[in-house]
ROLO-56057 format. One record per residue (C-alpha): residue number from 1; residue in one letter; chain; x, y negated, z negated. Coordinates in nm, 3 decimals. Layout:
<atoms>
NUM;a;A;X;Y;Z
...
</atoms>
This chain:
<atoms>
1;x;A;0.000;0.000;0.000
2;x;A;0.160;-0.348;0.096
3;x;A;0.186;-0.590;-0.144
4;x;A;0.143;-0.955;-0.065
5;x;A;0.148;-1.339;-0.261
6;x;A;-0.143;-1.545;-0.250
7;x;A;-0.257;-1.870;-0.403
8;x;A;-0.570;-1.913;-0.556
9;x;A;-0.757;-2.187;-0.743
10;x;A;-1.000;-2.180;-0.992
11;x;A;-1.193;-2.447;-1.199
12;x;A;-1.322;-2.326;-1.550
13;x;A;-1.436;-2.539;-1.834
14;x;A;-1.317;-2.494;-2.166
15;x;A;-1.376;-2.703;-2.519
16;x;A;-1.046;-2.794;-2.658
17;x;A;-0.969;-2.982;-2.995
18;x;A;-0.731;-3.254;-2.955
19;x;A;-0.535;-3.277;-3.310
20;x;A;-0.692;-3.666;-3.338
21;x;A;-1.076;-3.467;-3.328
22;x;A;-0.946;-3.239;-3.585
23;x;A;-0.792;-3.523;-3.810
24;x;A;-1.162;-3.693;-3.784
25;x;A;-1.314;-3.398;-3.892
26;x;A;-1.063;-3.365;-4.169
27;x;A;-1.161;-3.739;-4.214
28;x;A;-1.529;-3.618;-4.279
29;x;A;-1.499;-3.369;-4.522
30;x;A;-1.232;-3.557;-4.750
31;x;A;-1.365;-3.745;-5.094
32;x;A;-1.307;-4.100;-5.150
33;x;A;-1.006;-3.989;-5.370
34;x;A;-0.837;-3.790;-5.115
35;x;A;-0.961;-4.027;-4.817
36;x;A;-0.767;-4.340;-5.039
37;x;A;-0.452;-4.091;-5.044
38;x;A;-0.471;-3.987;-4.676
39;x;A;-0.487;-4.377;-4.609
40;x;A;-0.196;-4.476;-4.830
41;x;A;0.028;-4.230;-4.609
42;x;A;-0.052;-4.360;-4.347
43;x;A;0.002;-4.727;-4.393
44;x;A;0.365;-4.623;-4.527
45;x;A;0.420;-4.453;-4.181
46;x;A;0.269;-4.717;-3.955
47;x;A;0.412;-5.097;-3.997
48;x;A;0.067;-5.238;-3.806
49;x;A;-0.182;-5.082;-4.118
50;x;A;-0.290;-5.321;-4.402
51;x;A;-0.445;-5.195;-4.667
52;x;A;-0.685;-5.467;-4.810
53;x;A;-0.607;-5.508;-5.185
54;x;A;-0.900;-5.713;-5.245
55;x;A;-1.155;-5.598;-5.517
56;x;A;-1.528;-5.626;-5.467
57;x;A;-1.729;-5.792;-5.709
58;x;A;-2.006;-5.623;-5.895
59;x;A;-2.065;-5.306;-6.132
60;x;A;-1.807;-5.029;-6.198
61;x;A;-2.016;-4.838;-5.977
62;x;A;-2.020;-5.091;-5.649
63;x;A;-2.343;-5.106;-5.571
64;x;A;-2.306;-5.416;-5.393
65;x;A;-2.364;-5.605;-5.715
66;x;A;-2.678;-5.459;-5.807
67;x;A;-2.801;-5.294;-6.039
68;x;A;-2.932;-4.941;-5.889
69;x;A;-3.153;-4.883;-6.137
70;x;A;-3.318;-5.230;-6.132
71;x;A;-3.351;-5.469;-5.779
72;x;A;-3.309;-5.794;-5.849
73;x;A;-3.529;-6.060;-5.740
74;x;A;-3.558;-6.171;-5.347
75;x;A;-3.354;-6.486;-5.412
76;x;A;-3.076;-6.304;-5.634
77;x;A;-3.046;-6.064;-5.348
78;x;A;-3.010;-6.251;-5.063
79;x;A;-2.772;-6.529;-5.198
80;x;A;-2.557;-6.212;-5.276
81;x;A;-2.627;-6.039;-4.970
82;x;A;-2.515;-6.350;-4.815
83;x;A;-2.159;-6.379;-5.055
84;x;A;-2.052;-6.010;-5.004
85;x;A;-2.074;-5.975;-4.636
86;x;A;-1.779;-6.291;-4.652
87;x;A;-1.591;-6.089;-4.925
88;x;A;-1.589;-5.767;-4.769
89;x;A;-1.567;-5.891;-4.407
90;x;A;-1.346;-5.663;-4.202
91;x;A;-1.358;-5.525;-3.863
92;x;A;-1.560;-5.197;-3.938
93;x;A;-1.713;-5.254;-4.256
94;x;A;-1.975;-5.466;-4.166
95;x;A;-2.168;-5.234;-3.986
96;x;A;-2.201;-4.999;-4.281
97;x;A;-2.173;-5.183;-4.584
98;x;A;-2.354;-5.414;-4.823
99;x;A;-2.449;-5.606;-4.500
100;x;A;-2.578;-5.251;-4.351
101;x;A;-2.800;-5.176;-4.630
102;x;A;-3.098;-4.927;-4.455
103;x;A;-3.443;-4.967;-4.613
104;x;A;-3.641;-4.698;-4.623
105;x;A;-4.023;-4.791;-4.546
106;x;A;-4.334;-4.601;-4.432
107;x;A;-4.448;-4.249;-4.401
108;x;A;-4.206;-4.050;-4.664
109;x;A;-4.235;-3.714;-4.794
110;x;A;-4.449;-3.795;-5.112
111;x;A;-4.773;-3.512;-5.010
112;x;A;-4.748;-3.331;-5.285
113;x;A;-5.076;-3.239;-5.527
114;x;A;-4.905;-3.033;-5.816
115;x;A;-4.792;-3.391;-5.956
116;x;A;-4.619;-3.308;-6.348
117;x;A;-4.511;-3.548;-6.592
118;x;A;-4.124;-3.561;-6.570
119;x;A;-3.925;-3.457;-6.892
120;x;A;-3.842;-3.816;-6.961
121;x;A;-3.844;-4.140;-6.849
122;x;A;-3.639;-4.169;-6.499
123;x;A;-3.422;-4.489;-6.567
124;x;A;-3.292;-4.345;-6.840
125;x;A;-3.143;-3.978;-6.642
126;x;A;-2.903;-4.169;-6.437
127;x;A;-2.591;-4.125;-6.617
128;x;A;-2.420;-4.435;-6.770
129;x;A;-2.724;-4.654;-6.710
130;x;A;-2.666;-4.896;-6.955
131;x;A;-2.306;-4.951;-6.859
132;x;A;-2.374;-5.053;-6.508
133;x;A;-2.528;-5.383;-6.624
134;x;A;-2.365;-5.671;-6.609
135;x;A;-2.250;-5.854;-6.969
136;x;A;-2.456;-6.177;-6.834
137;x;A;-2.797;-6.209;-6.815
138;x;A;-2.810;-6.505;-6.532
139;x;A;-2.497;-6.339;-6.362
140;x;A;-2.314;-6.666;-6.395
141;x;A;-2.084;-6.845;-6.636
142;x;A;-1.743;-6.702;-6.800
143;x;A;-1.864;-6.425;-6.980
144;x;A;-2.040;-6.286;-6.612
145;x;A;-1.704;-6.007;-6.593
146;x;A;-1.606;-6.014;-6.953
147;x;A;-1.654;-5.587;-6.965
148;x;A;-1.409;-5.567;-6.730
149;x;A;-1.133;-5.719;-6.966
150;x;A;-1.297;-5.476;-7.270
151;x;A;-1.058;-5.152;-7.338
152;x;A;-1.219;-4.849;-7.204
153;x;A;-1.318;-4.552;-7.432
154;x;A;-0.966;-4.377;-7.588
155;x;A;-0.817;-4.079;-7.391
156;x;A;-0.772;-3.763;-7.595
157;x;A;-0.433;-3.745;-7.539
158;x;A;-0.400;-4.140;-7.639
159;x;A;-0.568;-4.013;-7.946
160;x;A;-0.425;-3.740;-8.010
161;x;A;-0.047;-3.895;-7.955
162;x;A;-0.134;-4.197;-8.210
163;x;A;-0.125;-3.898;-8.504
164;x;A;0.140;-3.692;-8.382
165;x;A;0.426;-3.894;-8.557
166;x;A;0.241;-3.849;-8.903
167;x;A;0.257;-3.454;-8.856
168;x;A;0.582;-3.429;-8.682
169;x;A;0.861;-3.652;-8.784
170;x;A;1.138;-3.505;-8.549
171;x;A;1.189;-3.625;-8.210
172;x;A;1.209;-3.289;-8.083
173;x;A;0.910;-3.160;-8.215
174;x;A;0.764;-3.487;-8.049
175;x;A;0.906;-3.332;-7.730
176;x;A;0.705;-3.053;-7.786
177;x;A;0.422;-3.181;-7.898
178;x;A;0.355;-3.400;-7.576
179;x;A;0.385;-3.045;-7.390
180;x;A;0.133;-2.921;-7.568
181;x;A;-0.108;-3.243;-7.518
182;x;A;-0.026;-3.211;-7.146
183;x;A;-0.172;-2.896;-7.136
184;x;A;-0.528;-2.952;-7.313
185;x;A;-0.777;-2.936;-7.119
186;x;A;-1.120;-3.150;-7.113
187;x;A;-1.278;-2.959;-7.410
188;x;A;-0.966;-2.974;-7.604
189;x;A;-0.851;-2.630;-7.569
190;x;A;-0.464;-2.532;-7.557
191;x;A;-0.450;-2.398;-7.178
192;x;A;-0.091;-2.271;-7.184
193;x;A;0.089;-1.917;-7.356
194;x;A;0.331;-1.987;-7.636
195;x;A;0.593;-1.770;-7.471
196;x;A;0.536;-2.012;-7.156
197;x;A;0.600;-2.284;-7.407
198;x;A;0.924;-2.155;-7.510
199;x;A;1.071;-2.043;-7.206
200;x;A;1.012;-2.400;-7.047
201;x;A;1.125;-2.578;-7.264
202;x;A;1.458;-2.378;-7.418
203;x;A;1.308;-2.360;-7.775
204;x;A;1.231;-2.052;-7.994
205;x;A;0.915;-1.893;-8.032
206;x;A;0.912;-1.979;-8.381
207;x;A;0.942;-2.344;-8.318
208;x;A;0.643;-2.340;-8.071
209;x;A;0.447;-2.185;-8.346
210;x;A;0.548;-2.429;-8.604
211;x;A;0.438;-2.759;-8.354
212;x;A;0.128;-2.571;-8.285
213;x;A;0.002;-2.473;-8.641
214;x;A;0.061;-2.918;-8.739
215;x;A;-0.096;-2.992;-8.399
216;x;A;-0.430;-2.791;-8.485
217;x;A;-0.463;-2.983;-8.811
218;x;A;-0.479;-3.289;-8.611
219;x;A;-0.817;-3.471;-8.544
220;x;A;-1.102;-3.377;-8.364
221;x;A;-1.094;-3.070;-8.566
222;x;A;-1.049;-2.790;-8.360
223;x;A;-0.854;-2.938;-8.073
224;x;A;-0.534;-2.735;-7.974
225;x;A;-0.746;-2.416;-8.034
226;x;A;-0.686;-2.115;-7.746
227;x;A;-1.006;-1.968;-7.784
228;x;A;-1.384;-2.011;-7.907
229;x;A;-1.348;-1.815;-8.203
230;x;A;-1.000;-2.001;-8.282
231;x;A;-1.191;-2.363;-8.262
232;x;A;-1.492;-2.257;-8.479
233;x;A;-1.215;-2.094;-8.714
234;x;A;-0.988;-2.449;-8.725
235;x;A;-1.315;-2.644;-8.811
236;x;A;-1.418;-2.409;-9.080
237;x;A;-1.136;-2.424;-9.243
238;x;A;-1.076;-2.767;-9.272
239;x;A;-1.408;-2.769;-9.438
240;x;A;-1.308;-2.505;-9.643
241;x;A;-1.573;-2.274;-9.552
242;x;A;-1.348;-2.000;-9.357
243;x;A;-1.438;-1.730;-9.616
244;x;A;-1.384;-1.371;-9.558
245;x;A;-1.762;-1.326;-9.463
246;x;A;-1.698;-1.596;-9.205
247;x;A;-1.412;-1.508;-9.078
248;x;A;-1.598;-1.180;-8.971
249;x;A;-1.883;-1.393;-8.836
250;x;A;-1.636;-1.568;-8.570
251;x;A;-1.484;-1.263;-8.476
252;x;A;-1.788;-1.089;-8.359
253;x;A;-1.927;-1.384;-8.181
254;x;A;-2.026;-1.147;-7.885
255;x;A;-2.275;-0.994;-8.191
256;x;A;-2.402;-1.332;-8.226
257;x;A;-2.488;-1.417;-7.889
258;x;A;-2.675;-1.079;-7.846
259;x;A;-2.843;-1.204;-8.149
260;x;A;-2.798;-0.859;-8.327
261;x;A;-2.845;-0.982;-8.698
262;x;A;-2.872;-0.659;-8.833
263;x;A;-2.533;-0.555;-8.721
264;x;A;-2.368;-0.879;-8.843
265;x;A;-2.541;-0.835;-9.168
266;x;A;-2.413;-0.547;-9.262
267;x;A;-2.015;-0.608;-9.097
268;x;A;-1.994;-0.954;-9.314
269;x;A;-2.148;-0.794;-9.648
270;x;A;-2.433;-1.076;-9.669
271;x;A;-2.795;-1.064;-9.734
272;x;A;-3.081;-1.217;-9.478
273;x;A;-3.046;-1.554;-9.652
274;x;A;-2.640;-1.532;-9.694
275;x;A;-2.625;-1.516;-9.316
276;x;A;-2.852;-1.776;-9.225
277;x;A;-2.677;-2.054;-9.424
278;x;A;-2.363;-1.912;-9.243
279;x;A;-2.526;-1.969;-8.885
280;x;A;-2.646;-2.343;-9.002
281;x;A;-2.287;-2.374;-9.072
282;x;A;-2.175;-2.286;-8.737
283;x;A;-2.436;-2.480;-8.550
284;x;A;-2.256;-2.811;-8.713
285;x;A;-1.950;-2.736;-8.539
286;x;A;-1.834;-2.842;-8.175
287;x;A;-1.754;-2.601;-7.980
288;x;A;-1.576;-2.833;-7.725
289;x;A;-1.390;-3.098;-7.936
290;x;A;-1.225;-3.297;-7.636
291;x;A;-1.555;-3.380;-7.503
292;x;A;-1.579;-3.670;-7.688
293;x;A;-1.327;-3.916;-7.607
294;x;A;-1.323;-4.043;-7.236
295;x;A;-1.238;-3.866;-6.947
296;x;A;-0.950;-3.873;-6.740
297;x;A;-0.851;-4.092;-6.422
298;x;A;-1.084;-3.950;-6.114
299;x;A;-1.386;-4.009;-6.275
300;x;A;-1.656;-3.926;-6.028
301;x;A;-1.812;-4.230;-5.828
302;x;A;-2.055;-4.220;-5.613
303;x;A;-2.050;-4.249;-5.244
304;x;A;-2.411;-4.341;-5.195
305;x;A;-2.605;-4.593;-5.437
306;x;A;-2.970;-4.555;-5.403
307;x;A;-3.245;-4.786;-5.581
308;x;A;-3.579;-4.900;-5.533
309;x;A;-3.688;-5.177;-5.320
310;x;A;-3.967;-5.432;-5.429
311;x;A;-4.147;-5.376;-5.105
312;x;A;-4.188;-5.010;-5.224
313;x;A;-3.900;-4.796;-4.996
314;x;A;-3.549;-4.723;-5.115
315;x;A;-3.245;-4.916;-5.052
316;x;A;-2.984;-4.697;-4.967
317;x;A;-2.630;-4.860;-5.004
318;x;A;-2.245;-4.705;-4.941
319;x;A;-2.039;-4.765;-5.236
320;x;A;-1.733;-5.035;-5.154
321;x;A;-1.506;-4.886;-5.409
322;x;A;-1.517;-4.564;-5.229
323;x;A;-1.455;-4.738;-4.861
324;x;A;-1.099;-4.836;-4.778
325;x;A;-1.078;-5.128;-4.596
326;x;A;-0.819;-5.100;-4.331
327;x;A;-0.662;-5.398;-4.125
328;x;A;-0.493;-5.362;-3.821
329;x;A;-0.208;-5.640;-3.826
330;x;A;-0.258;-5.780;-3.446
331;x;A;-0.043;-6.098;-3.530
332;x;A;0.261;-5.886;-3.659
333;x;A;0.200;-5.714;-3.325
334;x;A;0.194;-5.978;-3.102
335;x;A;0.539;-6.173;-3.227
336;x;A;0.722;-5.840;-3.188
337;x;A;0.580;-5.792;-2.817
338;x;A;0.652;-6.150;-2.676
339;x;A;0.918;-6.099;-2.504
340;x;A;0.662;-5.868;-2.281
341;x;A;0.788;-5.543;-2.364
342;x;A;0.679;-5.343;-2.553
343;x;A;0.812;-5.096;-2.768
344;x;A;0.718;-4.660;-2.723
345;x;A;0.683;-4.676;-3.118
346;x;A;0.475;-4.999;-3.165
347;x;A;0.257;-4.889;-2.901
348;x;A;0.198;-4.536;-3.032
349;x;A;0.163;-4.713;-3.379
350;x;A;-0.074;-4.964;-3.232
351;x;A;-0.309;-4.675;-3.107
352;x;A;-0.330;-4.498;-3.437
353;x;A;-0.437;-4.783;-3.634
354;x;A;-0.728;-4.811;-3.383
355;x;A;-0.805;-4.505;-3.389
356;x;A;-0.822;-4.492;-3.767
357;x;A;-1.007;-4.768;-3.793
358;x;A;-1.304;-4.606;-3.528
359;x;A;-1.265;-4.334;-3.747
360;x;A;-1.371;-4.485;-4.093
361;x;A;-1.592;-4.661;-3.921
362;x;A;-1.793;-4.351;-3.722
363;x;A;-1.740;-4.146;-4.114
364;x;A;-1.874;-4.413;-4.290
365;x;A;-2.175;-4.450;-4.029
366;x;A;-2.263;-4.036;-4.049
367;x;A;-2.257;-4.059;-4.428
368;x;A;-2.509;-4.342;-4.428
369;x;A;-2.710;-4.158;-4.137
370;x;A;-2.727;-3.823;-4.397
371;x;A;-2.804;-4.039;-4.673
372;x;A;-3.079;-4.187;-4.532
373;x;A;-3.219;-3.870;-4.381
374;x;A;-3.181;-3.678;-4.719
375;x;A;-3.389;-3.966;-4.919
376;x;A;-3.625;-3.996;-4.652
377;x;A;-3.648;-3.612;-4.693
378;x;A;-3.663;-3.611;-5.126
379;x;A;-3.876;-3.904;-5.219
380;x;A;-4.094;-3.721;-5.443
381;x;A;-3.797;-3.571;-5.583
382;x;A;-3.687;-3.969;-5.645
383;x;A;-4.028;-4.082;-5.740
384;x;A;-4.162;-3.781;-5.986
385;x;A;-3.854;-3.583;-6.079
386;x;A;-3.688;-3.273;-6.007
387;x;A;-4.048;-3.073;-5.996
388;x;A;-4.090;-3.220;-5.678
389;x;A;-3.728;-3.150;-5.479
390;x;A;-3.864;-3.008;-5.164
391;x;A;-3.716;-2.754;-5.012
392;x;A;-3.433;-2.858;-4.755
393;x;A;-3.181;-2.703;-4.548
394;x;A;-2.901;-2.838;-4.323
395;x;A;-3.070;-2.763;-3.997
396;x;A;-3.306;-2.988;-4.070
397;x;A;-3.152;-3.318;-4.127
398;x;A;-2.919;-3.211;-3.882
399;x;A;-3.267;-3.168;-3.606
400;x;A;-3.354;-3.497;-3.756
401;x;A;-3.066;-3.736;-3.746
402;x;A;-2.929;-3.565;-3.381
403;x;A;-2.600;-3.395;-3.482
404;x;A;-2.461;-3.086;-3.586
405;x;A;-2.505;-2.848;-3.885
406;x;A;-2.109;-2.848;-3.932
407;x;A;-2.115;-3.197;-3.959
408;x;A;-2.376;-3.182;-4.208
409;x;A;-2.235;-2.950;-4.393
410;x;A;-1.901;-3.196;-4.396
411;x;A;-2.068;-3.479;-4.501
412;x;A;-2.184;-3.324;-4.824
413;x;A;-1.876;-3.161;-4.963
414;x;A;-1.796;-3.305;-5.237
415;x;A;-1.998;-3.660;-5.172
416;x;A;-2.205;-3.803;-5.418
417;x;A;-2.517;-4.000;-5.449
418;x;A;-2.620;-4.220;-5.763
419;x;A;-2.996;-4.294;-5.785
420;x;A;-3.258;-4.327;-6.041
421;x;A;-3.283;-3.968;-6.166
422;x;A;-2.884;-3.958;-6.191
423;x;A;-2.555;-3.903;-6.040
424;x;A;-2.608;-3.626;-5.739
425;x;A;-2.402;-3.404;-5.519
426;x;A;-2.557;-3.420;-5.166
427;x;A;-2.538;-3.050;-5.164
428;x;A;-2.813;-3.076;-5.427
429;x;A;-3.067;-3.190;-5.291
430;x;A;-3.051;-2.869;-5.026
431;x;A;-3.226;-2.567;-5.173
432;x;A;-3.327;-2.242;-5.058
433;x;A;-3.735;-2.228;-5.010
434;x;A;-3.969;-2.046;-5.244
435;x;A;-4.293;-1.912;-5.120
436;x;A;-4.612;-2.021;-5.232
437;x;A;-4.889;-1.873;-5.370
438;x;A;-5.203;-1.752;-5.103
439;x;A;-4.993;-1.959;-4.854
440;x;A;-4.974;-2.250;-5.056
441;x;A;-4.677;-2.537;-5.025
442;x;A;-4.352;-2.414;-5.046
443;x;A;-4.123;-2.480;-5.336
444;x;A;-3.768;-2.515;-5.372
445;x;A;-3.573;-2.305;-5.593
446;x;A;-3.439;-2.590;-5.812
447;x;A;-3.774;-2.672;-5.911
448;x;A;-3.879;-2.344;-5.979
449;x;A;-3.569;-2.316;-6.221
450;x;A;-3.681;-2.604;-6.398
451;x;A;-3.974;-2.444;-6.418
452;x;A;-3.889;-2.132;-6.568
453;x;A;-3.694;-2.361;-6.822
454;x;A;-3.932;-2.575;-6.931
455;x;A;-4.185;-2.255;-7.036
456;x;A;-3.893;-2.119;-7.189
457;x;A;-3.879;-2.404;-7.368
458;x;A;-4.197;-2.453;-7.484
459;x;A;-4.249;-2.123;-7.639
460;x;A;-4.315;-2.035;-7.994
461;x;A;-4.097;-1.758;-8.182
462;x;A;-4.409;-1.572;-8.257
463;x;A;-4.530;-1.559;-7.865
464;x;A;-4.175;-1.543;-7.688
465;x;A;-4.233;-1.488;-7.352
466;x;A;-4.089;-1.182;-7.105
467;x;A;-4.033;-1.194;-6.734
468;x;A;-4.356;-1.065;-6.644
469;x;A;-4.481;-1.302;-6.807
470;x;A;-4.343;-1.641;-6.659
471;x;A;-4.421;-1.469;-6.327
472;x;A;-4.778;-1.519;-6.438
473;x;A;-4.757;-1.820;-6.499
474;x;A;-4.572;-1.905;-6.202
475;x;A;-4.805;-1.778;-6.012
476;x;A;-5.137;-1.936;-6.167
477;x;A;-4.874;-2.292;-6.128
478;x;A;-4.895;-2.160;-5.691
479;x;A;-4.535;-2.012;-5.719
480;x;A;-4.507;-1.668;-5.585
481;x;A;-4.190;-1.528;-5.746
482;x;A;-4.125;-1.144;-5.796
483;x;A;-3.966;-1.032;-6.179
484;x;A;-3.635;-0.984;-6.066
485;x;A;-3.578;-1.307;-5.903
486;x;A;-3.695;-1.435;-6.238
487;x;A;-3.460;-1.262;-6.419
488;x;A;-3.182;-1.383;-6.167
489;x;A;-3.262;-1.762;-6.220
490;x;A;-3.251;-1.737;-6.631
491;x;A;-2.949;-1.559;-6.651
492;x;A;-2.801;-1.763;-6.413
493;x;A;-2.887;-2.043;-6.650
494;x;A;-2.754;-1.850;-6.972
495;x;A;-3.039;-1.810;-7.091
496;x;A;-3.111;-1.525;-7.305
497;x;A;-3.363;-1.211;-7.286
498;x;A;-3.707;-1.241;-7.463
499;x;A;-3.585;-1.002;-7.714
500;x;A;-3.247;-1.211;-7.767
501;x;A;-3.436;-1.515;-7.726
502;x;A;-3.692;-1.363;-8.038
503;x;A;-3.432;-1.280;-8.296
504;x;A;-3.277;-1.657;-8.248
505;x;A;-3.618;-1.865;-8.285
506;x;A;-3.714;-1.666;-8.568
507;x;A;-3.362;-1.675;-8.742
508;x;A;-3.392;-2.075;-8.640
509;x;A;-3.735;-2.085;-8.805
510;x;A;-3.646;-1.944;-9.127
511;x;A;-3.315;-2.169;-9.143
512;x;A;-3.519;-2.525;-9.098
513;x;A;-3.814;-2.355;-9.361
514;x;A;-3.506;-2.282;-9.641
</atoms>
């Protein structure tokens, strides 16, 4: 068979990601934290990119000025409509920010007949509430930003270092010491091995031990503590109340939270009444000491700031502390180029700024676009509490706002929204759908949690209910929810059985009746 060359063309299409498309969509999934990082780097690599240093005026949460909670008057907010759009003038910013402020009117999702009384009143869920107001009431005059000159609440480890020269007077002990505060976590507790401890740090087992046992006498009492048992043991004792009987108490916690009385009876060598002053003793303990003191830097803000209009619709607002405003230095540009050449790496540099500018600008516009969709979407969620969150999947707001699931999905990792019931991830307010009753309205499966919480709630330690029996009631409430799903949702709350949950009201009842 003769072989032979020939030359052939073909045309096929194919969809290939050019590494600025992937950066955007890197762009899109990042938090404000690692979106201010990401930024940073790049104005250290590219001469042309100004970050703007200036601060916007308002509430530690940004909302344009405004309290979320509470909409000012008509007059209040357009003279500060009118003074933000010249502070935070930039070339992308004004078409999502303050100035771009998307008012929600008309028909919203608000059809809903089984209307419940919320578990509190809503301007109070929103976490922080009373901090977000300014220290003036007319907004004017020299005491308008005097919070922001007020210390902030005291760090643990600020705390915690202000005793540590009391307990330990030498300096190398000190050394150790701070180790040991560098490794506490939130709650308080010691998240690090002694050995660890010693290795590091070239000391002897012996001397970890030593800093340790003056650090756990240190206050809040049982801080440094490397397990539950441990913390409720430090606390006890310096109450003096770590007894023998006690001491067998905290180490058979696991008894405890099956609520097996009988067994712990008889292992601590107490009578009925012996044990229940022990268990009022333990619930005046704190089982997460750190928790107390203010958190560390990264505190989560929100992204989105939504609050009620006084037309009736929602105001839905991007945060300014969470939006980098990025400058592209076109004078700097032009003195270096004119000569009329221009240089390969000013050039290159010159398209990357623009291109991360169109970039902030097209992330900041999708979050706003989702934002909108999802409060459009939850308004009886917003307006009656979380009894109402509808249920709501990605494919919808994606069919709604005209772009992809993926992009959806991007937009609400790890983004926040602040509104009137509280701080929110936007992955929240998506929920799985539960059926309804006879072919009733759907429900989502947040609500039907709180549901099954709030009857759990409510019940009496002589009529504690079992899983059969919140089905019922779920049902005669139009939920249509089978036993084991039941099950599911409570322990996936920690909450106990209905024979657990029996032993602890009654053991409660007969410790507030002694």
């Amino acid at each position: 068979m003769p072989l032979s060359a020939n030359l052939s063309l073909h045309q096929t299409q194919s969809l290939v990601m050019t590494p600025r498309l992937i950066e955007s969509i890197k762009l899109l999934r990042m938090n404000h934290h690692e979106l201010s990082q990401f930024i940073s780097q790049k104005a250290e690599e590219n001469p042309l990119l100004e970050i703007s240093s200036d601060e916007v005026e308002g509430d530690e949460w940004g909302a344009c000025g405004d309290d979320p909670l509470n909409p000012p008057p008509d007059d209040a907010a357009d003279s500060g409509s009118h003074n933000r759009e010249e502070a935070l003038s930039s070339d992308w910013y004004d078409d999502v920010g303050c100035a771009g402020t998307t008012r929600l009117n008309g028909e919203l999702d608000d059809k809903y007949s089984n209307v419940y009384e919320d578990c509190g009143s809503s301007h109070l869920d929103a976490p922080g509430s009373d901090d977000q107001r300014q220290s003036g009431s007319s907004g004017k005059g020299p005491d308008y930003y005097l919070n922001r000159h007020v210390a902030g609440p005291t760090s643990l480890g600020h705390h915690l270092a202000q005793q540590i020269p009391f307990v330990l007077p030498d300096k190398v002990d000190r050394l150790i010491a701070q180790y040991f505060v560098d490794r506490l976590d939130d709650a308080g507790y010691l998240q690090v091995e002694l050995i660890e401890v010693a290795e590091r740090l070239g000391t002897s087992l012996t001397a970890a031990e030593r800093v340790l046992s003056a650090l756990q006498t240190l206050d809040p009492p049982g801080v440094f503590a490397r397990s539950l048992s441990e913390c409720l043991e430090l606390q006890l004792r310096q109450k003096d109340r770590c007894d023998p009987a006690m001491q067998t108490l905290i180490e058979n916690l696991e008894l405890l939270a099956r609520r097996d009385f009988a067994t712990l009876k008889r292992l601590c060598g107490v009578d009925e009444e012996d044990l229940l002053d022990m268990l009022g003793d333990i619930q005046e303990l704190n089982p997460k000491p750190g928790l107390g003191f203010g958190r560390r830097a990264g505190d989560t803000l929100p992204d989105v700031i939504v609050r009620r209009s006084l037309e009736g619709g929602w105001l839905v607002n991007l945060n300014p502390n969470t939006l980098p405003r990025v400058l592209v230095n076109q004078s700097y540009f032009s003195q270096v180029t004119k000569g009329g050449e221009v240089h390969a790496f000013l050039a290159e540099c010159l398209q990357d700024a623009d291109w991360l500018t169109r970039s902030l600008n097209q992330r900041a516009n999708t979050i706003m676009k989702v934002a909108n969709e999802i409060v459009r979407q939850q308004d009886a969620f917003l307006l009656n509490g979380v009894d109402h969150l509808r249920p709501l999947n990605l494919k919808t707001v994606a069919q709604a706002i005209d772009m992809s699931e993926s992009t959806v999905s991007r937009v609400t990792s790890d983004k926040y929204m602040l509104t009137p019931r509280g701080l929110f991830e936007l992955k929240y307010f998506f929920t799985v759908s539960i059926s309804g009753v006879a072919g009733g309205d759907s429900h989502s499966a947040e609500a039907v949690r709180h549901k099954i919480r709030a009857v759990i709630m409510q019940e009496s330690p002589d009529a504690v209910l079992s899983d059969d029996d919140i089905v019922d009631m779920l049902k005669k409430g139009g939920v249509d929810l089978a036993r084991r799903t039941v099950a599911k949702y409570r322990q996936a709350m920690n909450i106990a059985s209905s024979v657990q949950r029996g032993r602890e009201k009654r053991a409660r009842a007969k410790l507030a009746g002694s």
